[in-house]
C-alpha positions as CSV (number, residue, x, y, z in Angstrom):
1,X,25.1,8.8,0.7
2,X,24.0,7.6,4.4
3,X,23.2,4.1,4.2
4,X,20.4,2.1,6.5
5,X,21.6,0.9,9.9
6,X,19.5,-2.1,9.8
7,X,18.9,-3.1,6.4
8,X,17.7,-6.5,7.5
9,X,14.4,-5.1,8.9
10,X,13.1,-4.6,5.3
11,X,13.6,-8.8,4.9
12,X,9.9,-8.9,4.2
13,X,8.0,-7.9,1.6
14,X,5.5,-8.0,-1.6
15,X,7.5,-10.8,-3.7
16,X,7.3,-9.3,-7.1
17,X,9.8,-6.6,-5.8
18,X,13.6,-7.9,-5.1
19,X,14.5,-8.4,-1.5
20,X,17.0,-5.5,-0.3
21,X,16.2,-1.5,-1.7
22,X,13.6,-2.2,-3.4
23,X,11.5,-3.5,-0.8
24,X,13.0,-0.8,1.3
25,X,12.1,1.4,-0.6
26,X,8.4,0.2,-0.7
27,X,8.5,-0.2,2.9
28,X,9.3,3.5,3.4
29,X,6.6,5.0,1.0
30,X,4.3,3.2,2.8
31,X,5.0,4.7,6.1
32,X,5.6,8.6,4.5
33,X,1.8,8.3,3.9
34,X,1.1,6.6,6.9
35,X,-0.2,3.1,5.8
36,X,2.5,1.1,8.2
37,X,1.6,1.7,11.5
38,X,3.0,-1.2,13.8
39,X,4.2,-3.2,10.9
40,X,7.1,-5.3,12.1
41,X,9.2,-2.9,13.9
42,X,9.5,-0.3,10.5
43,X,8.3,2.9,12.6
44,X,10.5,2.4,15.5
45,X,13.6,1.9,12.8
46,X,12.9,5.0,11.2
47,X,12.9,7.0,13.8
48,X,16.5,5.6,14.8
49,X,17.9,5.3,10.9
50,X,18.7,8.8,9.8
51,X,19.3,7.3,5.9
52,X,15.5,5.9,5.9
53,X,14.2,9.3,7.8
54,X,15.3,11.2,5.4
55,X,14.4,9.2,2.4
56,X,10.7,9.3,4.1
57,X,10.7,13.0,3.7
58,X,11.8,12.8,0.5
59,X,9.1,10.4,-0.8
60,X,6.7,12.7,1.7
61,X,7.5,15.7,-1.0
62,X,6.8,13.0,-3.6
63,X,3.7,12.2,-2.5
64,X,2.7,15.8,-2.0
65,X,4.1,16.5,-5.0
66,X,2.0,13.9,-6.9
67,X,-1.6,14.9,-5.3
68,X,-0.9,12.3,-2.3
69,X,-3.0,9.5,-4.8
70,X,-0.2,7.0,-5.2
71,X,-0.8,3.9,-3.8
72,X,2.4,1.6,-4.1
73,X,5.7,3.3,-4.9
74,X,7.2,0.4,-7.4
75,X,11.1,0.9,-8.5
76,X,11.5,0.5,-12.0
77,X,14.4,-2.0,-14.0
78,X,17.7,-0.3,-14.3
79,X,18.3,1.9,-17.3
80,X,21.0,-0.8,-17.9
81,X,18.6,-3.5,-17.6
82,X,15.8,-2.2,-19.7
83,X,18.8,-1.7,-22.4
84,X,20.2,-5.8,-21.9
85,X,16.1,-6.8,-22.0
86,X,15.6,-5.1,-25.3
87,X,19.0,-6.6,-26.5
88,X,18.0,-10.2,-25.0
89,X,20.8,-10.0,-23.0
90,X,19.0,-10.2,-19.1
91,X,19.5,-13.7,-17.3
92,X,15.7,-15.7,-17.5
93,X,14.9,-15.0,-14.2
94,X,15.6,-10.7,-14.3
95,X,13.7,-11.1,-17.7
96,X,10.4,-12.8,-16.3
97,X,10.7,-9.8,-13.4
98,X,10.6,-7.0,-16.1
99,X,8.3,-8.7,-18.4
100,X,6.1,-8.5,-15.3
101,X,6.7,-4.9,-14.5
102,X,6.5,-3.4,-18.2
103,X,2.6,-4.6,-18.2
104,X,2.1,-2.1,-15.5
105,X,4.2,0.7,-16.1
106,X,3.6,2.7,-19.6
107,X,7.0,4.6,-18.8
108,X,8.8,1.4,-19.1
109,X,7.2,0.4,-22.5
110,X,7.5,3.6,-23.8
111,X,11.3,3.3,-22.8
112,X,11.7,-0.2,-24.7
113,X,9.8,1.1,-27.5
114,X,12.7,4.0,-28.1
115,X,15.3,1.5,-27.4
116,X,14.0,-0.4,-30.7
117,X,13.8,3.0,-32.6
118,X,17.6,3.4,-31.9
119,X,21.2,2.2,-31.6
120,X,22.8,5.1,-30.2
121,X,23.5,6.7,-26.4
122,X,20.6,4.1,-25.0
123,X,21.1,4.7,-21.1
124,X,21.6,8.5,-21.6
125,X,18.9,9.1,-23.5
126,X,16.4,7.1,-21.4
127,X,17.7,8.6,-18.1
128,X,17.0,12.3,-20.0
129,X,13.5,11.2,-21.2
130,X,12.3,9.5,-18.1
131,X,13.3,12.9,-16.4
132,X,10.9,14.6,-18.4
133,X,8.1,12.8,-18.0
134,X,8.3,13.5,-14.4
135,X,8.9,17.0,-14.7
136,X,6.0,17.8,-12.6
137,X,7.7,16.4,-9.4
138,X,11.4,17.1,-10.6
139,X,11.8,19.3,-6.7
140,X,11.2,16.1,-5.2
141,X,12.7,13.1,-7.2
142,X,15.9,15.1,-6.9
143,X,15.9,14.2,-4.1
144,X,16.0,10.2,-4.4
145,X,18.7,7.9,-6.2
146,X,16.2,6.4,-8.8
147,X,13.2,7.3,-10.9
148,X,10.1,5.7,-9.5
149,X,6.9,4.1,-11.1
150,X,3.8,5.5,-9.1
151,X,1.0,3.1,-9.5
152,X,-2.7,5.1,-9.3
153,X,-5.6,4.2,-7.9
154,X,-8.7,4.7,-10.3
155,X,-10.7,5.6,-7.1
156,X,-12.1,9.4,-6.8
157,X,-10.0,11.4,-3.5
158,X,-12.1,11.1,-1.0
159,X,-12.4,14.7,0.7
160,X,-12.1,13.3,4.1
161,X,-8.6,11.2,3.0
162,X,-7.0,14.1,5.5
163,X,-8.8,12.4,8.7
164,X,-8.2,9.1,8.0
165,X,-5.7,6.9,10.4
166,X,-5.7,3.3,9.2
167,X,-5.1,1.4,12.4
168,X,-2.8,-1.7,12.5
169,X,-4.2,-5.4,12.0
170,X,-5.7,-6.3,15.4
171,X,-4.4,-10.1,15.4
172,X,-6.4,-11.0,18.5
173,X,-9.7,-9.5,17.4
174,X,-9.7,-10.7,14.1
175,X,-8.6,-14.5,15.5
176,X,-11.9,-14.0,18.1
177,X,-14.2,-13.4,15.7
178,X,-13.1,-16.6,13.6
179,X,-15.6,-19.1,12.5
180,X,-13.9,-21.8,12.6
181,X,-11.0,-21.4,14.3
182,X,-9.4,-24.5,15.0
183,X,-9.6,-25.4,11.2
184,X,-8.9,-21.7,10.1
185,X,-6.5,-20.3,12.5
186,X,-2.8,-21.0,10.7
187,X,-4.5,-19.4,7.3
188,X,-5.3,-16.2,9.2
189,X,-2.2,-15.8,11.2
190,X,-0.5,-16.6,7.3
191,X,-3.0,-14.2,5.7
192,X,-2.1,-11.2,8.6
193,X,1.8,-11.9,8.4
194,X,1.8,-11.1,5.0
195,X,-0.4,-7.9,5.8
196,X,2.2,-7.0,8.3
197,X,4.6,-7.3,5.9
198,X,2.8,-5.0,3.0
199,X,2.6,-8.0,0.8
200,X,-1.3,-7.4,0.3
201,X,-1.8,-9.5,-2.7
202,X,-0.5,-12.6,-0.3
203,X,-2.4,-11.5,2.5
204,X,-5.7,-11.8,0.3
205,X,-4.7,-14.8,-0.7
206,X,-4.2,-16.7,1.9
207,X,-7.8,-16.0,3.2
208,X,-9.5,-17.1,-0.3
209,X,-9.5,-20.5,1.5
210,X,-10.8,-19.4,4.4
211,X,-13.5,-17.8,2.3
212,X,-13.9,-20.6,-0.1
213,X,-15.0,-22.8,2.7
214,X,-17.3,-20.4,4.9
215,X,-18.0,-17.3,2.1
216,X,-18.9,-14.9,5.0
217,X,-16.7,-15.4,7.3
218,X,-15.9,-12.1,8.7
219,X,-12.4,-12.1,9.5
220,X,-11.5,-13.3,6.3
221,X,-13.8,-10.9,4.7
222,X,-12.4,-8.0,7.1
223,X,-8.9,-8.8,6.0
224,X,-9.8,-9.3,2.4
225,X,-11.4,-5.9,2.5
226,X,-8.6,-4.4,3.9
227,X,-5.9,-6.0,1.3
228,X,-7.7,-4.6,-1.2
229,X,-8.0,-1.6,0.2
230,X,-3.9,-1.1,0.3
231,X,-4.0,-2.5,-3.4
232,X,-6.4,0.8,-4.6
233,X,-9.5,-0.9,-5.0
234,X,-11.5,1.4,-2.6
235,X,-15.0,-0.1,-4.2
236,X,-14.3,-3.7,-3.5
237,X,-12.9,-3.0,0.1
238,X,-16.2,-0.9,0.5
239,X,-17.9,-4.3,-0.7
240,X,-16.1,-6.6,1.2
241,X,-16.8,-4.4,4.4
242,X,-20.2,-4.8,3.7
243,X,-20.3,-7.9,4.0
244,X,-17.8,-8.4,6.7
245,X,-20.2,-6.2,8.9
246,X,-23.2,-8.4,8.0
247,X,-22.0,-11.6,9.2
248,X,-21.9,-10.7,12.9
249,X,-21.4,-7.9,14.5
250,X,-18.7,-5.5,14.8
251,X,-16.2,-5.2,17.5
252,X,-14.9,-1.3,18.4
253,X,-11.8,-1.9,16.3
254,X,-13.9,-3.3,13.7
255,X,-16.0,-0.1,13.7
256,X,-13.0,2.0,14.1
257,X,-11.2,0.4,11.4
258,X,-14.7,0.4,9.0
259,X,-14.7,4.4,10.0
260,X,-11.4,4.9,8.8
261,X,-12.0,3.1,5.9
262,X,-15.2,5.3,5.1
263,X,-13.2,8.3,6.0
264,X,-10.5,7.0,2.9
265,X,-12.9,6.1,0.3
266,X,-15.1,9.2,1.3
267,X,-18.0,7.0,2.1
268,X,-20.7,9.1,4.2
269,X,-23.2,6.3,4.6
270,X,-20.6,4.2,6.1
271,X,-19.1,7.3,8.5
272,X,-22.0,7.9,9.8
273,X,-22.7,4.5,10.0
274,X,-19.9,4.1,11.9
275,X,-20.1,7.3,14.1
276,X,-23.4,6.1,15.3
277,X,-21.9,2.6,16.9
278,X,-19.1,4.3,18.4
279,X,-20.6,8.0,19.5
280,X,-21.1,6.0,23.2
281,X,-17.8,4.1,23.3
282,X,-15.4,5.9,26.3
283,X,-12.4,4.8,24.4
284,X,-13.7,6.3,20.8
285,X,-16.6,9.2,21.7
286,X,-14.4,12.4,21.8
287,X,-12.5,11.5,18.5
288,X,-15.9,10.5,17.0
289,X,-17.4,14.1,17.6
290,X,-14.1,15.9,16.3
291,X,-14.6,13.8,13.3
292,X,-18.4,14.5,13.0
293,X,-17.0,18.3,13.4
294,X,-14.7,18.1,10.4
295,X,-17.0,16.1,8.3
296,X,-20.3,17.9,8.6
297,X,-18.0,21.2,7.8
298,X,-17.1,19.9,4.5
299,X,-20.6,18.4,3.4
């Protein structure tokens, strides 16, 4: 197996995965459905690291393979390690980490529940069933070296999901439109580092203080929104942009970015919205017809 050239690029990450693969591995879904752009460096590796090319066409056929609906690709315990957890074997610090994951992942409880029905062939037997249950994407998880957990939004697909381009965190924009920035400034840069670094849960909270102090501030709002957003929670993003957009108003790349969001979550008061403020902007007005084009073709 090809292994990454610079395995010390993937450093960074959401902290309830271990440092190393499986934040690699997190990393990399993220930018086969194109929710990385300009995060630390991660595109540019890619495109130099055959290993991580090819395991982002792999988790591309996943995805496509799954109905492109997954939003975090989480790696499950060990076969091994789910067998030493049900035997109370695992160190106290690998326990608390798969305590945590079994309250999200059915497969894994399911897994731990047969392991307490049975004494015999444990990590054979699991490996067989967890195959099964993902027989419907068996072409493409041949393809990887582990058995993934995909994690669901709830949200409806939006039938514009195909048009949407989530731009990177613009730091300088969102530091501009600050309230308070001298007081506010090293929560924000803390709250978009961890966005940058796909650690969303951090990134949101890191600007609850922000939000605690001054509830409509709209950088902290816009971030917020966007956090939650990467998380699956498409109706509270759509909330959050709301009231981002209220408290003053909206820059081109907050308009772009509240577009792209609308296009995501299939939101066609906020599209059109959001067409309207950009249709005379020379940097945005020929994309925005080509998207009116696409749009009003599918209404």
């Amino acid at each position: 197996m090809m292994e990454c050239t610079n395995p010390g690029v993937f450093s960074a990450g959401p902290d309830w995965l271990e440092p190393g693969e499986q934040r690699r591995h997190e990393a990399l879904w993220q930018i086969a459905r194109g929710k990385a752009e300009g995060s630390g460096g991660l595109r540019e590796h890619v495109e130099v690291c055959r290993a991580c090319r090819e395991l982002v066409r792999a988790f591309q056929q996943v995805d496509r393979a799954v109905g492109g609906t997954a939003e975090v690709f989480a790696v499950c315990p060990s076969e091994r390690d789910l067998a030493d957890y049900a035997a109370y074997e695992l160190p106290a610090p690998i326990r608390e980490k798969v305590e945590a994951h079994l309250k999200a992942c059915p497969l894994c409880g399911e897994d731990l529940e047969w392991l307490a029905a049975t004494s015999a062939s444990k990590i054979t037997a699991i490996d067989r069933r967890r195959w099964i249950s993902w027989v419907g994407a068996a072409a493409a998880v041949a393809l990887l070296a582990l058995i993934p957990l995909l994690r669901r939004s709830s949200e409806p697909v939006s039938p514009y999901l195909d048009l949407a381009r989530i731009p990177a965190i613009n730091r300088q924009d969102l530091i501009g439109s600050l309230r308070q920035p001298q007081r506010f400034r090293p929560a924000l840069e803390e709250s978009i580092n961890a966005f940058d670094a796909g650690d969303f849960k951090m990134a949101e909270a890191k600007a609850q203080p922000i939000l605690a102090a001054s509830p409509d501030d709209p950088s902290a709002l816009f971030i917020t929104a966007m956090a939650e957003y990467r998380l699956g929670n498409a109706s509270e993003a759509e909330r959050l942009m709301d009231r981002a957009e209220r408290g003053q108003p909206m820059t081109e790349y907050r308009c772009w970015t509240a577009l792209q969001l609308g296009l995501a979550t299939g939101s066609r008061p906020r599209i059109d919205r959001e067409c309207a403020h950009l249709e005379r902007s020379p940097g945005y007005a020929s994309q925005i017809r080509q998207i009116r084009e696409q749009v009003g073709r599918r209404a």
